[in-house]
C-alpha positions in Angstrom: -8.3 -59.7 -7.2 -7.2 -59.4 -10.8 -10.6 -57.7 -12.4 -10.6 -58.3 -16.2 -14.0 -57.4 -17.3 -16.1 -54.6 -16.3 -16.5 -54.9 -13.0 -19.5 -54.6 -10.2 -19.6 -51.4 -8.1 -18.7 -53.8 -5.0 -15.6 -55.0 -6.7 -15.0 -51.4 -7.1 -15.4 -50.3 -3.7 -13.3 -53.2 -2.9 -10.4 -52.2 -4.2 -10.9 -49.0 -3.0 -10.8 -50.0 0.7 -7.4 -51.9 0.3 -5.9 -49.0 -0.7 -7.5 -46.9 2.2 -6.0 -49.9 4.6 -2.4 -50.2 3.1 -1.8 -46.4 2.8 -3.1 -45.9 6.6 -0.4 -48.8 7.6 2.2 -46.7 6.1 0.8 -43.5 7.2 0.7 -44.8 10.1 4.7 -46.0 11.0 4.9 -41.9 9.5 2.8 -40.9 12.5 3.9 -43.0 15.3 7.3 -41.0 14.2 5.8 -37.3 14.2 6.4 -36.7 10.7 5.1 -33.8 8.4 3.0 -36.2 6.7 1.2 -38.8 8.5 -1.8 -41.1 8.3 -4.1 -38.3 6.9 -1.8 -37.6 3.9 -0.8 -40.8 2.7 -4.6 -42.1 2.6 -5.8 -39.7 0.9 -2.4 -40.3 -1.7 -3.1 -43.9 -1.6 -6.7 -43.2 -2.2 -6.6 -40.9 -4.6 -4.2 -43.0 -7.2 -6.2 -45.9 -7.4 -9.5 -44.2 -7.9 -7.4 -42.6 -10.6 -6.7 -46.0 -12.1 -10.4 -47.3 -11.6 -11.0 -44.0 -13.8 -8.5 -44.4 -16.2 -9.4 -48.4 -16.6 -13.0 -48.3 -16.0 -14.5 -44.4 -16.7 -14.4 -44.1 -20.5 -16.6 -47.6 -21.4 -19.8 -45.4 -22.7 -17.2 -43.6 -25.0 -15.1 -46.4 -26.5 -15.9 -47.4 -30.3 -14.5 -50.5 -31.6 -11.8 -49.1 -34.3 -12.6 -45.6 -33.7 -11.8 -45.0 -30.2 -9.1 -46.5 -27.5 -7.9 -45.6 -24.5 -4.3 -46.7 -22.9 -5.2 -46.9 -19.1 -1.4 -47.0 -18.4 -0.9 -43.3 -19.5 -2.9 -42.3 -16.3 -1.0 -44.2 -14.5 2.0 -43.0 -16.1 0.6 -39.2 -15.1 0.2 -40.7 -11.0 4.2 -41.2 -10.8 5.3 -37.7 -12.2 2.2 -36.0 -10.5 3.1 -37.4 -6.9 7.1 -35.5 -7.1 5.0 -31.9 -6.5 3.8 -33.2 -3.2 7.0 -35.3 -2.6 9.2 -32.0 -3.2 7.1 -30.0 -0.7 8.3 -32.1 2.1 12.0 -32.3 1.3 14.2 -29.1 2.3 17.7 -28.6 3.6 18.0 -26.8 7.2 22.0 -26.1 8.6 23.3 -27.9 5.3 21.4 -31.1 6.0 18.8 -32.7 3.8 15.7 -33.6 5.6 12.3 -35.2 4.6 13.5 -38.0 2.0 12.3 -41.2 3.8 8.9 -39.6 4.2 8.9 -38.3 0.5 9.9 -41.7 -0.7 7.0 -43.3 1.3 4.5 -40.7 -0.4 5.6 -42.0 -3.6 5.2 -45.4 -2.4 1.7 -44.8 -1.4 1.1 -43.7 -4.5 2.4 -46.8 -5.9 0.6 -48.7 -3.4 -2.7 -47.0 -3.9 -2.5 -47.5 -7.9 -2.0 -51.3 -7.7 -4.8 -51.8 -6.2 -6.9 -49.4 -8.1 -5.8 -52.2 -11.3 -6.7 -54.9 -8.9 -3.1 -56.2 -8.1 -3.8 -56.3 -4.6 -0.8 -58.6 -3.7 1.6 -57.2 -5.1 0.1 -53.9 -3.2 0.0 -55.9 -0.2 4.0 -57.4 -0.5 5.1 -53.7 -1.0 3.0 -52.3 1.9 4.6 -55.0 4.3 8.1 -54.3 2.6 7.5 -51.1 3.6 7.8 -52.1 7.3 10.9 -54.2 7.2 12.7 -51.2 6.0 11.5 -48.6 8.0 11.7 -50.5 11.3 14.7 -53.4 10.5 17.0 -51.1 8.6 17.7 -48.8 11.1 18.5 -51.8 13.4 21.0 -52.7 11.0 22.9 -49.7 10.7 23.0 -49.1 14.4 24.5 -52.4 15.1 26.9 -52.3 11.8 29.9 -50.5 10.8 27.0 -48.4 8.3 25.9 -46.2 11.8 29.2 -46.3 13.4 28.6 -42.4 13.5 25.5 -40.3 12.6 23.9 -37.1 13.3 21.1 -36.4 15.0 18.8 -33.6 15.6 17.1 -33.6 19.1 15.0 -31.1 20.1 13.9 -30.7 24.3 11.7 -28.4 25.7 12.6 -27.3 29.1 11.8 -24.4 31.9 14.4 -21.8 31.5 16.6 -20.2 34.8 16.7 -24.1 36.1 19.8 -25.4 35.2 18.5 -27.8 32.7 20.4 -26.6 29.9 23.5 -27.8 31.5 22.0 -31.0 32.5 20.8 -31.9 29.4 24.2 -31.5 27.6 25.8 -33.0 29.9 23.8 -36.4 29.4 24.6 -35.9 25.3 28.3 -35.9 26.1 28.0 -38.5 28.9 26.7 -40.9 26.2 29.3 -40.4 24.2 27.4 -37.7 21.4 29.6 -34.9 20.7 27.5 -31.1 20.7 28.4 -29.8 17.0 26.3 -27.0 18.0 22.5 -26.0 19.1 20.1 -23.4 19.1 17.6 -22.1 21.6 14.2 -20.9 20.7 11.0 -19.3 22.5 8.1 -21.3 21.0 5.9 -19.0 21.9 8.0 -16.3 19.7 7.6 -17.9 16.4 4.0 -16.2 15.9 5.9 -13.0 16.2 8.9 -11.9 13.9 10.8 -15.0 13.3 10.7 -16.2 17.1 13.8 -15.5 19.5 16.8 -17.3 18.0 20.0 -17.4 20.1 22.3 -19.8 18.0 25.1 -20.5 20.3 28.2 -23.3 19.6 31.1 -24.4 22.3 30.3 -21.6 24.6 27.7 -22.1 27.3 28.8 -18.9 29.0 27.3 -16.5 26.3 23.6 -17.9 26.6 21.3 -14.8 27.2 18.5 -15.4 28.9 15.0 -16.5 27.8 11.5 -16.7 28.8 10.4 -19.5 30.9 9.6 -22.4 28.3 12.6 -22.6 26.0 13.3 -25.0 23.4 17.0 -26.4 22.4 17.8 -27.7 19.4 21.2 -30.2 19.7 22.9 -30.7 16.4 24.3 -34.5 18.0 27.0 -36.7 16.4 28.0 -40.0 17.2 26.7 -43.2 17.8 24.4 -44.5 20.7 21.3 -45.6 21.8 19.1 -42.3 21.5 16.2 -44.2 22.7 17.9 -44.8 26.2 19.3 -40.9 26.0 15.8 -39.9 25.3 14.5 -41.7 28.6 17.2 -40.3 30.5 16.4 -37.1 29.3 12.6 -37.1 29.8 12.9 -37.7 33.5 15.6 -34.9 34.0 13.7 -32.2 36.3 12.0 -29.2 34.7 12.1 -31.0 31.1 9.0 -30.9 29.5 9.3 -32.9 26.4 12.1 -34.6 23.9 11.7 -35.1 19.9 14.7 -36.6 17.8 14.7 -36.2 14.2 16.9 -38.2 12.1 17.9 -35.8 8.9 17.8 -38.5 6.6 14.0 -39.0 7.5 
């Protein structure tokens, strides 16, 4: 719907809903994947920019003077792309030397970009991007698990387990039996972090010096190698006195 005259409030509105339902798609693949910004974020991005463009197209009719006054609605626009990097920077950092947060800072920006071609009424285009969107967050990583590209990767999985069980042990033991060598982990009292800093025991190729923790611990593997995480995961989840496994990929 390519508006090129004033348009109605309904056309308005219009517009304004696509970009609510192609920025909760994306949001969406963010959430199903427990990232920092999910469903809730990227609406409101993809919302926000095209009311921005309906503004900067639309808002300044009663003040526009034939010879005297014009507007340029692409400078708004233009003001969208560079105003997006503050909230994309927030959600980028670098933990243990490794950069995480870029896939779900790119697909803030591409909200954004989302959000403000529909707000001009290029709603195709919008909706190409927004499936595009899916093809590369779900069939890219197939590729480079099954191609020489993710012959070896690192992986971040964190499980949440009873302490003075044994689990530790076991659950190391399944990283190594599918073929993921232990760079290092970390083990962590959740319940600590509201405290000073939490209780941090950083330990690497020596099982023997674990100090004990409170009951509910939580281990952070720093994993490299290649395998199907997916199957480790399940293994892991049904492992006794395990309450819970999250894997973060540090490109992500």
């Amino acid at each position: 719907m390519l508006v090129t005259s004033y348009p109605s409030w309904w056309q308005m509105l219009a517009v304004l809903s696509v970009a609510v339902v192609l920025s909760t798609a994306v949001g969406m693949e963010r959430q199903l994947r427990q990232k920092s910004a999910g469903m809730r974020t990227h609406t409101l991005v993809g919302l926000g920019a095209a009311l921005f463009m309906i503004v900067s197209k639309y808002g300044f009719s009663d003040v526009l003077t034939e010879g005297l006054v014009t507007l340029d609605p692409s400078r708004v626009a233009g003001q969208i792309v560079s105003g997006i990097g503050f909230i994309g920077a927030g959600l980028v950092f670098v933990r243990r030397n490794k950069v995480r947060g870029l896939t779900t800072a790119a697909s803030i920006w591409l909200t954004a970009a989302i959000g403000t071609a529909s707000g001009a009424g290029l709603i195709l285009p919008a909706m190409f991007v927004t499936g595009c969107h899916f093809v590369i967050a779900f069939a890219y990583p197939v590729v480079v698990r099954y191609s020489r590209l993710g012959k070896s990767s690192q992986h971040l999985l964190r499980v949440r387990y009873a302490d003075g069980t044994g689990a530790l042990r076991r659950i190391i033991s399944a990283c190594t039996e599918h073929g993921l060598a232990v760079q290092g982990f970390a083990t962590r009292h959740p319940d600590a972090d509201a405290g000073a800093g939490g209780v941090l025991t950083r330990l690497r190729d020596n099982l023997d010096t674990a100090m004990p923790l409170a009951s509910g611990v939580e281990v952070e593997l720093e994993l490299y190698g290649t395998t199907n995480l997916s199957e480790l995961m399940t293994q892991l989840s049904v492992l006794d006195h395990v309450d819970g496994v999250h894997c973060d990929d540090p490109l992500e």
